[in-house]
C-alpha positions as CSV (number, residue, x, y, z in Angstrom):
1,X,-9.0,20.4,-41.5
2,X,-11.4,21.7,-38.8
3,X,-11.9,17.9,-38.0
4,X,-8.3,17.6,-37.3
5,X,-7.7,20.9,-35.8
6,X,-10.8,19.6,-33.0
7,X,-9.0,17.0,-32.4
8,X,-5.9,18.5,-31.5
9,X,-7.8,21.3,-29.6
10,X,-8.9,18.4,-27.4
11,X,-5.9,16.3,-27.0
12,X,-4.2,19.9,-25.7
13,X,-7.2,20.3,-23.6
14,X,-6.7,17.0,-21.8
15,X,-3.0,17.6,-21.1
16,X,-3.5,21.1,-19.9
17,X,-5.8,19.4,-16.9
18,X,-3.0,16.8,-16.1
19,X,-0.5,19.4,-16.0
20,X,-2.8,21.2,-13.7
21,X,-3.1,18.7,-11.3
22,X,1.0,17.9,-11.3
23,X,1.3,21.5,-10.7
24,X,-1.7,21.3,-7.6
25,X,0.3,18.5,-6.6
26,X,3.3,20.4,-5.7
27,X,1.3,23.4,-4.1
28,X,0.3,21.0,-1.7
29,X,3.9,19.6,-0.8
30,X,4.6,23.7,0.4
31,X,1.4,23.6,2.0
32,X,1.6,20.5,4.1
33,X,5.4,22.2,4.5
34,X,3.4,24.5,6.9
35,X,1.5,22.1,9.4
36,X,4.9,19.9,9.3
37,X,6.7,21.3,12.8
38,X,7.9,17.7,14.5
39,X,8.9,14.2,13.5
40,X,5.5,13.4,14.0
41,X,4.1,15.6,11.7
42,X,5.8,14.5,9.2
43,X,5.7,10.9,9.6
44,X,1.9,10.5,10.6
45,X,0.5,13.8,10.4
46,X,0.6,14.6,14.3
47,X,-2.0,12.2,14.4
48,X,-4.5,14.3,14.3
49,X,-6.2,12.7,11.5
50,X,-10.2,13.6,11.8
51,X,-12.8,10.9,9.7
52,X,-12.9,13.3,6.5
53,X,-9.1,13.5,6.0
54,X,-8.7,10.0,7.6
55,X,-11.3,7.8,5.1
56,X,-10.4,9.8,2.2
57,X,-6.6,9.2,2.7
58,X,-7.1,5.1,3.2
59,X,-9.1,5.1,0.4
60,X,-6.8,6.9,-1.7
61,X,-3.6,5.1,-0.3
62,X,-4.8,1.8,-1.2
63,X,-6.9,2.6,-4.4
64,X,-3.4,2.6,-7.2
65,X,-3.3,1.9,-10.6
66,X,-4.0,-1.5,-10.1
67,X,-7.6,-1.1,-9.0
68,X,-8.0,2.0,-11.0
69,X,-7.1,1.1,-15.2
70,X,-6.1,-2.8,-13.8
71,X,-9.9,-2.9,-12.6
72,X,-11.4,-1.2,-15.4
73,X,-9.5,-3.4,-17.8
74,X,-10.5,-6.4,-15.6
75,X,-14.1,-5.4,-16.1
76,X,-13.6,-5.5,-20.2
77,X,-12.5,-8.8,-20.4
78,X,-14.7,-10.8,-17.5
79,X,-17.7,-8.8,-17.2
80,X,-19.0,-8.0,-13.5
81,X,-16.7,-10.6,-11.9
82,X,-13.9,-8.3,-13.0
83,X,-14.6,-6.7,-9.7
84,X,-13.0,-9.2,-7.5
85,X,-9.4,-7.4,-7.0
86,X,-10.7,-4.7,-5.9
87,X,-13.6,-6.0,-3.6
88,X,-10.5,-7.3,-2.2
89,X,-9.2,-4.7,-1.0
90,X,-11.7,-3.3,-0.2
91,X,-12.4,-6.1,2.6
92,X,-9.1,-6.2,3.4
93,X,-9.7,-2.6,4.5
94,X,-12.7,-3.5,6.5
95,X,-11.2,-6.8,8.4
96,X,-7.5,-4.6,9.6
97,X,-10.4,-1.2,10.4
98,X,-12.9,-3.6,12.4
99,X,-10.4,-5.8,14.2
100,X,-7.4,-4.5,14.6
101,X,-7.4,-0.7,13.6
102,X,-8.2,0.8,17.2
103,X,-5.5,-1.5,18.4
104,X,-3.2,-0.5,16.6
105,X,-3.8,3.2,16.6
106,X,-3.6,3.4,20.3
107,X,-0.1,1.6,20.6
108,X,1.1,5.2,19.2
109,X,4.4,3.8,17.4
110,X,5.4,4.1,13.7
111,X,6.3,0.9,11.9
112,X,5.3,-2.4,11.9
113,X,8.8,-3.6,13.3
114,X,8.2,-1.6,16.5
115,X,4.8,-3.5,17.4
116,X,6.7,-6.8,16.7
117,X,9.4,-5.5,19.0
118,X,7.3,-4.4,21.7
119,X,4.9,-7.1,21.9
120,X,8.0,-10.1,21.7
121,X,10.8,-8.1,23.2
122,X,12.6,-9.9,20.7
123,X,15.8,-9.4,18.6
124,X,14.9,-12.0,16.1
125,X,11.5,-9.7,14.7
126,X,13.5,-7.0,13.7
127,X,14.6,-8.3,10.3
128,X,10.9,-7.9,9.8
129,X,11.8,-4.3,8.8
130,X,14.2,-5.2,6.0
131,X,11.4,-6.9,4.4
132,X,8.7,-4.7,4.8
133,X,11.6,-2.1,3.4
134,X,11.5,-4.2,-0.1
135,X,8.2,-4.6,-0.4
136,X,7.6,-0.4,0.0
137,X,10.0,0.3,-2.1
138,X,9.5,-2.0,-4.7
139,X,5.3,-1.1,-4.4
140,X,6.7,2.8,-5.0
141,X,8.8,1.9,-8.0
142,X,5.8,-0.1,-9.9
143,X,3.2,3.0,-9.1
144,X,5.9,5.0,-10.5
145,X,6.4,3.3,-13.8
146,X,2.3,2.5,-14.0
147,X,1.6,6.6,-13.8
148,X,4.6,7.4,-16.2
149,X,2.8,5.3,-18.7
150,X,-0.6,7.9,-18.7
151,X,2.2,10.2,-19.8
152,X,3.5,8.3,-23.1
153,X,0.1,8.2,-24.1
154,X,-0.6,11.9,-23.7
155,X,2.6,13.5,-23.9
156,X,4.4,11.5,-26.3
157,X,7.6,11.6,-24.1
158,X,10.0,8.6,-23.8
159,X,9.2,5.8,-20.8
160,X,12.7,7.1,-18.8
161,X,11.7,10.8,-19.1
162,X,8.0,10.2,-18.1
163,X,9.2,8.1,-15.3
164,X,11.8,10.5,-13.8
165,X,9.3,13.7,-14.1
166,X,6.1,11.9,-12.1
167,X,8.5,10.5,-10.1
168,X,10.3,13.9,-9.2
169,X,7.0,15.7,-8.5
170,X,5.7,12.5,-6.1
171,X,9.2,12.9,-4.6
172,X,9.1,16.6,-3.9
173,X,5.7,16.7,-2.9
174,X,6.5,13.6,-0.4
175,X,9.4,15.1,0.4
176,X,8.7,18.8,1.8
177,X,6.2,18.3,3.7
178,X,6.0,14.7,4.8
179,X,2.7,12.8,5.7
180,X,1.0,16.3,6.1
181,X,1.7,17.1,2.1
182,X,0.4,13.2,1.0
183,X,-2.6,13.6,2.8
184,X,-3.5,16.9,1.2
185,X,-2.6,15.7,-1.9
186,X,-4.0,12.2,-1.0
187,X,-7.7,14.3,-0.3
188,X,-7.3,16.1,-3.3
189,X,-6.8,12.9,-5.3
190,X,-9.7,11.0,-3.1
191,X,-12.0,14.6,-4.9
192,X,-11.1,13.6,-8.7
193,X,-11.1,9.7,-8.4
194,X,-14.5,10.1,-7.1
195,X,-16.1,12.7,-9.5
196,X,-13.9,11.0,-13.1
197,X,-14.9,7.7,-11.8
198,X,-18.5,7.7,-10.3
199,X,-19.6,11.3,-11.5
200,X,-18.1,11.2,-15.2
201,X,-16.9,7.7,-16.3
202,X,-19.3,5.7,-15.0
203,X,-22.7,7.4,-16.3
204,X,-21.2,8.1,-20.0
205,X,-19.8,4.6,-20.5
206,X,-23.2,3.1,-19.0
207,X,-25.5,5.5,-21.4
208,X,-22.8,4.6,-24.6
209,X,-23.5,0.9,-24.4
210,X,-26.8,1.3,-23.7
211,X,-27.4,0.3,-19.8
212,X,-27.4,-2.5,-18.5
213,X,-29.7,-4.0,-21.0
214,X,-27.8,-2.9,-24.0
215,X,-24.2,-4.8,-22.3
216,X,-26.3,-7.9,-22.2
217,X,-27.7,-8.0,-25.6
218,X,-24.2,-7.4,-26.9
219,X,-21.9,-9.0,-24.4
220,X,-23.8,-11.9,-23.4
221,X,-25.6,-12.6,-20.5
222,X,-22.4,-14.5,-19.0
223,X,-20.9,-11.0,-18.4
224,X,-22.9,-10.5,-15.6
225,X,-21.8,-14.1,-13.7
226,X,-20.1,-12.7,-10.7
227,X,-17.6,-15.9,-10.7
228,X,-16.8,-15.7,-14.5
229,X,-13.1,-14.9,-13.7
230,X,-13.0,-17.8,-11.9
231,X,-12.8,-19.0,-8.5
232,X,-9.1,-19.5,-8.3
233,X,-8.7,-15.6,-9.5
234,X,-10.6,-14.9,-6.5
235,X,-9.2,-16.9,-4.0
236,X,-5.6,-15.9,-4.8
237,X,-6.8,-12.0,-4.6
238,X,-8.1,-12.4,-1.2
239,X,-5.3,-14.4,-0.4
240,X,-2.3,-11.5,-1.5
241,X,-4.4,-8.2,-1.4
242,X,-7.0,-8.5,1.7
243,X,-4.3,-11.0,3.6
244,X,-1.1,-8.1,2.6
245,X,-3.4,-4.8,3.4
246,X,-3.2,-6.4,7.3
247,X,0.0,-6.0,7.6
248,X,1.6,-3.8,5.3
249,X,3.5,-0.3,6.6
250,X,2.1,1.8,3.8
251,X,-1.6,0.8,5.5
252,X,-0.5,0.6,9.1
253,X,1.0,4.2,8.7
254,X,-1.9,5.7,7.5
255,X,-3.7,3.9,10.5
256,X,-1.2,5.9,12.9
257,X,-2.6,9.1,11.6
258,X,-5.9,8.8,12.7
259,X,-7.0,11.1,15.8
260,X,-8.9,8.1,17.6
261,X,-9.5,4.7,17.7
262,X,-12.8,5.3,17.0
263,X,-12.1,7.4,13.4
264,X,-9.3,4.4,12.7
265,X,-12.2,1.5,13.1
266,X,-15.0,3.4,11.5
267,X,-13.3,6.0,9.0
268,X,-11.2,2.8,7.9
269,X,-14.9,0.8,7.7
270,X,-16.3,3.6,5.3
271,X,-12.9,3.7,3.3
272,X,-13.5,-0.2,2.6
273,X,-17.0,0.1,1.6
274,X,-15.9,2.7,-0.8
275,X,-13.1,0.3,-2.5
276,X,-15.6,-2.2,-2.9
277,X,-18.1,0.0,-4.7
278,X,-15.2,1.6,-6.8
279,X,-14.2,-2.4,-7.7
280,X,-17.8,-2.6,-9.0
281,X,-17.9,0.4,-11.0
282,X,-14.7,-0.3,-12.4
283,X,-16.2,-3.2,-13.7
284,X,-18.9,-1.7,-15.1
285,X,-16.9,0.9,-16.8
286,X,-15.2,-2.2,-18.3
287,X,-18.2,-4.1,-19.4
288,X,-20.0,-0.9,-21.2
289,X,-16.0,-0.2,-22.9
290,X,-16.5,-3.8,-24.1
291,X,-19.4,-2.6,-26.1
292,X,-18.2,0.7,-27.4
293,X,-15.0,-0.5,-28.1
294,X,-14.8,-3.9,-28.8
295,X,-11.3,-4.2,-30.2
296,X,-9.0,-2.6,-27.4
297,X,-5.6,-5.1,-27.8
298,X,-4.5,-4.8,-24.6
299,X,-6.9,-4.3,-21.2
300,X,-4.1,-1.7,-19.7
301,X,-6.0,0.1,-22.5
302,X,-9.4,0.2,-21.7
303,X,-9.3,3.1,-19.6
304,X,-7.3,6.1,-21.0
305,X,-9.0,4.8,-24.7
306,X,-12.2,5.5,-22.9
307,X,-11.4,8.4,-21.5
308,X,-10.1,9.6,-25.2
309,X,-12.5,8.6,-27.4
310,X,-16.1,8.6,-25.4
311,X,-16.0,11.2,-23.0
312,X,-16.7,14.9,-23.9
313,X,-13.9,17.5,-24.3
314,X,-12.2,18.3,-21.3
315,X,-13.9,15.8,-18.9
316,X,-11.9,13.0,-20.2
317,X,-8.4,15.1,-19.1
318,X,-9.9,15.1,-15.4
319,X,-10.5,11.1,-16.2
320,X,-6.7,10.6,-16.6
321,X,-6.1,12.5,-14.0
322,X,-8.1,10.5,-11.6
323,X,-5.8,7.9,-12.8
324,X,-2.6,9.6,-12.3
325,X,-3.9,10.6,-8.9
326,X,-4.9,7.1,-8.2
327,X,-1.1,6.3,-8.9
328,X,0.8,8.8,-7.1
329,X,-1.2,8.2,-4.0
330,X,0.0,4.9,-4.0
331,X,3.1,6.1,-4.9
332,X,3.5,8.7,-2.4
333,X,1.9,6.4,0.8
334,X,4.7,3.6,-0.2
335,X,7.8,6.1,-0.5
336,X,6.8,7.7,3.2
337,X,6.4,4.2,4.7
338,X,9.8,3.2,3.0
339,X,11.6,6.2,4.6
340,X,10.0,5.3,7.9
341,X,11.0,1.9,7.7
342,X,14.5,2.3,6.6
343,X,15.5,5.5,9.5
344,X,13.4,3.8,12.0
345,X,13.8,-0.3,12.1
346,X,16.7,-1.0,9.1
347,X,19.7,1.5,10.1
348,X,19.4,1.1,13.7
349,X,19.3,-2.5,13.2
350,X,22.2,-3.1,10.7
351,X,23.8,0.0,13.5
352,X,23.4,-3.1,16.2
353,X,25.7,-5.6,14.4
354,X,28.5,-4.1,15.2
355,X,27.6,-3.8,19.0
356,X,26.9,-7.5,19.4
357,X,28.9,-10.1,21.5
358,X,29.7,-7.7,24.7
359,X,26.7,-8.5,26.8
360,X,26.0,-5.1,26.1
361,X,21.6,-3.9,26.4
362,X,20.3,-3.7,22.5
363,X,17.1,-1.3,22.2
364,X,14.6,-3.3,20.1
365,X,12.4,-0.9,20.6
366,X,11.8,3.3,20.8
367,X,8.4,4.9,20.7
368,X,9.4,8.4,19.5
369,X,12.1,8.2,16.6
370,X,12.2,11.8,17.7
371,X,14.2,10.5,20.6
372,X,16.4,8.4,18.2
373,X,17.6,11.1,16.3
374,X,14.5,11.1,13.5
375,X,14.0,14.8,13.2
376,X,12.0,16.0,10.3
377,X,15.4,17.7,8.5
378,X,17.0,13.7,8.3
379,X,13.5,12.3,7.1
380,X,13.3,14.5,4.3
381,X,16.5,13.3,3.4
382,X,15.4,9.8,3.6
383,X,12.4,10.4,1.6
384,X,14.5,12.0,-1.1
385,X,17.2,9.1,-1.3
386,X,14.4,6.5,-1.6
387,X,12.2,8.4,-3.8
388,X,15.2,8.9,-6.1
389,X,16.2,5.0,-5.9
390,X,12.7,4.1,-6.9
391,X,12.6,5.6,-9.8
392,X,16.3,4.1,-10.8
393,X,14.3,1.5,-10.1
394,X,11.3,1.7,-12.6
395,X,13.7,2.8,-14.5
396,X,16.1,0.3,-15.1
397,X,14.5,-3.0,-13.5
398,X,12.4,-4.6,-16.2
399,X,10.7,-6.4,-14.4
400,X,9.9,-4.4,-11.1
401,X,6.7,-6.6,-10.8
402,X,8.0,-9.6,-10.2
403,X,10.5,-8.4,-7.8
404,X,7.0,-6.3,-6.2
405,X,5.4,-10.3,-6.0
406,X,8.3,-11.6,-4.5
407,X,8.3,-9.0,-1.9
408,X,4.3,-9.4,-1.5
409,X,4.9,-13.4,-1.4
410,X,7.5,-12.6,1.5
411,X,5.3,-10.5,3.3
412,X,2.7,-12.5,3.6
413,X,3.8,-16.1,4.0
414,X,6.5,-15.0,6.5
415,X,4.9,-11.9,8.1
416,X,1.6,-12.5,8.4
417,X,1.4,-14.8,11.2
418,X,3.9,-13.3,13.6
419,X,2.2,-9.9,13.1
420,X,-1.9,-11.1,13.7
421,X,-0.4,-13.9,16.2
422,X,1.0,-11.1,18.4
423,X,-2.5,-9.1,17.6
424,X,-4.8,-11.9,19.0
425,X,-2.7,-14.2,21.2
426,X,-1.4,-14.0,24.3
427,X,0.6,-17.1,24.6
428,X,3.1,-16.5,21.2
429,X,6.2,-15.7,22.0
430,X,9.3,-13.6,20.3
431,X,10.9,-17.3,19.8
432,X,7.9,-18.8,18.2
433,X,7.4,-15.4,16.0
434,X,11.9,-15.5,14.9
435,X,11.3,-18.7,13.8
436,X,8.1,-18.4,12.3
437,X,9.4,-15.8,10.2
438,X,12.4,-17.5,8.7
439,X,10.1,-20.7,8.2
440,X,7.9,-18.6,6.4
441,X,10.0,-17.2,4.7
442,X,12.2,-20.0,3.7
443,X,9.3,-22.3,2.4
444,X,8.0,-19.5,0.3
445,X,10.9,-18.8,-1.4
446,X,11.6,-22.3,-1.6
447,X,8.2,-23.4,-3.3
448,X,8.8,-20.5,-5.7
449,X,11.8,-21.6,-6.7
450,X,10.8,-25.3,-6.9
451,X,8.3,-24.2,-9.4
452,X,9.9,-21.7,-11.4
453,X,12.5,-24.3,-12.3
454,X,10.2,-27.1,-13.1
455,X,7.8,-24.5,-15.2
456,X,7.6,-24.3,-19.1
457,X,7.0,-20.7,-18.1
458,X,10.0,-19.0,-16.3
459,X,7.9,-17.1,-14.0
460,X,5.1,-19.4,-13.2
461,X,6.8,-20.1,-9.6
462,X,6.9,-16.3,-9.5
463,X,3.0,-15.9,-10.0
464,X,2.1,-19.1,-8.8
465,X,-0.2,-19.1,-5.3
466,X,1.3,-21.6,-3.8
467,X,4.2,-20.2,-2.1
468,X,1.8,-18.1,-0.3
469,X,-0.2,-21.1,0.7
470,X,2.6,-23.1,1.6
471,X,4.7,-20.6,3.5
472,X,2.2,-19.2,5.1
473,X,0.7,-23.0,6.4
474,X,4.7,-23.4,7.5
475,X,4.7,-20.5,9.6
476,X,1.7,-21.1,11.5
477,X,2.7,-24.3,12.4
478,X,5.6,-23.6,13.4
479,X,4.8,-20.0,15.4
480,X,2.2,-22.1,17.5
481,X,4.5,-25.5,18.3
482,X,7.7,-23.5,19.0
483,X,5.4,-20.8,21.6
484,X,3.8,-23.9,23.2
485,X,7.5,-25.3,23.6
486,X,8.8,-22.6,24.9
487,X,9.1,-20.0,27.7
488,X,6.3,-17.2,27.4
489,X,6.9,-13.8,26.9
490,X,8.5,-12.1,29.9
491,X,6.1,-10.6,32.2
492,X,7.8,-6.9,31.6
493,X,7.2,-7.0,28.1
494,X,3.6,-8.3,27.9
495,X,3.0,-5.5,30.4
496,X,3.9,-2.4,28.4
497,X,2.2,-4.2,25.6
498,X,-1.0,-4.4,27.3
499,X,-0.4,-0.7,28.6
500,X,-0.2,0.3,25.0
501,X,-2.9,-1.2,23.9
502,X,-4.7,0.1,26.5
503,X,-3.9,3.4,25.7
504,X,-2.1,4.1,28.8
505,X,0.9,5.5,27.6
506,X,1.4,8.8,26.0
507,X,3.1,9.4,22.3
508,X,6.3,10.8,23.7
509,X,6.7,9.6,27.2
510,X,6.7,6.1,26.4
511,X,9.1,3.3,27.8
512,X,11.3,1.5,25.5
513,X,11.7,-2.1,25.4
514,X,15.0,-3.6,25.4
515,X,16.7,-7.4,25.1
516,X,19.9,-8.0,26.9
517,X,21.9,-11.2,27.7
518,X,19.5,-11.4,30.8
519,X,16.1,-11.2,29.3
520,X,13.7,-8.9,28.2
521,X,13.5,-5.2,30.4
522,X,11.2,-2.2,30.7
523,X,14.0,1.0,31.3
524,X,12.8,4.5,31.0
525,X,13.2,6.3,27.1
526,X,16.1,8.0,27.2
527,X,16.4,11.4,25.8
């Protein structure tokens, strides 16, 4: 009886430390509520993003579930090779902070679309934001239903119910207080990921299985064969996560926080060389679990089982809760960056289809949504309506990642090169890019669905790497021959660009670019 009433105490302990974290959560949607006074705020902090705030956001932003119980559970089935997802990520953190972070920062816009739209002066990039709208969205709804499952386990509730409360509290936190409230809440999570994983976890798995020495005597010395996963697990991870973290809003967004270019390259640098040090101690945690445990079913396990049955009372409630936080950072980063996306590039452009045929002057472009109407009373709004629509989705879809892979496939092999292209070379042009993209695009989709239908397995074409390879071959062939072909950029356009880059124009008195019948023009931002 007192053996049972322990336990209990315990598994009440455990929750109480979750449900003090949901609750912190909240606080800091109120707080962030306070430093929110302008569209700018909300969207990207004011950026005014120092290196503390600034590496401990990108690190949380891009460390989710899938790094955080995927990695662990990675580690328990391939030994120290497990790491490779995450290391990743990690690089693909260090390749956008190095080369193209202080770039970025100091063309002081707020999607991904915009770059593409001031760099080409092109109408044909802007269906870029459509995609990169699917991709955030469907990244929010898989965070979503990852967390919710940390709540079955401790809570007992039902998938829907589990789903709808962690979703809620992501959605009100998100959607008070903007980017100010995630990166609060994003620092706060950054604190507990580091301490349950590195401080906690990591020592008390290590010491159960007896070190290093203890894993090999049990495990086999093949455990420790840092390609054991295999080398085609390792390409295709570089390939979708280090190739997708170059270009994807949720990343790019928390790059337009930072104060500098100088915190966006080197606060982005230490962010990276964090992920690849959490990728190894993931690993680690799942080599020693392989010991203590040895029969864990499934690897999505491996972490909460750990976190139940080694770890001392109490400690392994701030464990899960590094893994909820690792979640709902995700979570939160993706939701903001869909809002963005969707008030910013999507409406406007779906706006402009209506308006087309009269010769009429189309603005591809706007550096201040503030001046388009994107005050902070309509964002919330936006952030509300999405955040609601994800969780339908992780809700309802079975399958959300699948549709998540299709979205990542998409964004990659038709994205990729149009974005980095307009990064790094002068001669692309917005024809070359259009087309590019729908190449891209087309031929990924295309080799998906070539394989999915000549698959035993339904969704090998889904999963498969080759659409990635293929689409994104396509659209680098096609990006450099149709540039070459054609006329270059007009001289206007690749002028503000370079003023941007430069740094030359301020956040709010920038000009826009806009395509006409005539060509490409630099007019004043209209107010």
């Amino acid at each position: 009886m007192c053996n049972i009433d322990w336990v209990g105490t315990m598994e009440y302990l455990n929750a109480a430390i979750v449900v003090v974290y949901l609750v912190a959560m909240l606080g800091f949607g109120w707080w962030g509520k306070s430093r929110t006074r302008n569209a700018s705020d909300y969207l990207v902090a004011g950026r005014r993003l120092g290196p503390l705030l600034y590496t401990g956001t990108m690190a949380a932003v891009v460390l989710g579930g899938a790094s955080t119980v995927g990695g662990v559970g990675l580690g328990y089935t391939y030994g120290i090779s497990g790491m490779w997802l995450v290391v990743a990520i990690g690089v693909g953190v260090l390749l956008l902070s190095l080369l193209f972070a202080p770039s970025i920062q100091r063309l002081k816009i707020y999607t991904v679309s915009q770059m593409l739209s001031l760099r080409y002066g092109s109408e044909a990039t802007k269906v870029s934001g459509i995609v990169m709208l699917a991709y955030t969205l469907m990244l929010c709804a898989t965070s979503t239903g990852a967390y919710a499952t940390i709540f079955v386990v401790l809570f007992g509730w039902d998938r829907a119910l589990s789903i709808a409360i962690g979703g809620i509290i992501v959605v009100i936190y998100s959607a008070v207080g903007g980017m100010w409230s995630i990166t609060l809440a994003d620092m706060a999570q950054f604190v507990i990921k580091t301490i349950g994983v590195f401080a906690l976890m990591l020592p008390f798995a290590l010491s159960s299985a007896g070190g290093f020495e203890g894993i090999s005597e049990r495990a086999g010395a093949e455990f420790f064969d840092i390609t054991g996963i295999g080398a085609q697990s390792i390409l295709t991870y570089f390939v979708v996560y280090t190739l997708g973290l170059l270009i994807g809003q949720d990343i790019w967004q928390r790059v337009f926080t930072s104060r500098t270019p100088e915190v966006a390259r080197w606060g982005g640098a230490t962010a990276g060389i964090y992920c690849i040090l959490y990728g190894v101690a993931g690993a680690l945690i799942g080599m020693s679990a392989s010991v203590i445990l040895p029969n864990i079913e499934s690897q999505d396990d491996v972490y909460a089982d750990i976190a139940l049955n080694v770890l001392p009372i109490g400690i392994g409630g701030l464990v899960l809760a590094a893994a909820v936080a690792a979640m709902m950072s995700t979570a939160s980063g993706a939701l903001i960056a869909a809002a963005t996306v969707a008030r910013t590039d999507v409406l406007p452009y779906v706006r402009s289809w209506s308006r087309r045929g009269g010769g009429t002057t189309v603005t591809t472009h706007r550096a201040a949504p503030e001046a388009g109407g994107h005050d902070v009373g309509s964002s919330r709004w936006w952030v509300f309506g999405l955040g609601v629509t994800a969780i339908l989705l992780a809700v309802v879809v079975q399958d959300v990642v699948a549709a998540l892979t299709i979205a990542y496939d998409i964004l990659v092999g038709g994205l990729l090169v149009a974005i980095i292209g307009g990064l790094v070379w002068k001669r692309g042009n917005g024809l070359g890019a259009g087309v590019s993209m729908a190449v891209g695009t087309v031929v990924t989709l295309g080799t998906m669905t070539f394989l999915e239908v000549n698959a035993e397995n339904q969704y090998d074409g889904i999963y498969a790497n080759e659409p990635i390879y293929f689409g994104l071959l396509a659209s680098a062939a096609v990006y450099i021959i149709v540039s070459l072909a054609s006329r270059r950029t007009d001289p206007a356009v690749m002028a503000a660009w370079e003023d941007r880059v430069a740094g030359n124009v301020p956040d709010d008195d920038a000009p826009a670019v806009e395509a006409s019948a005539g060509g490409a023009s630099v007019l004043p931002e209209r107010r």
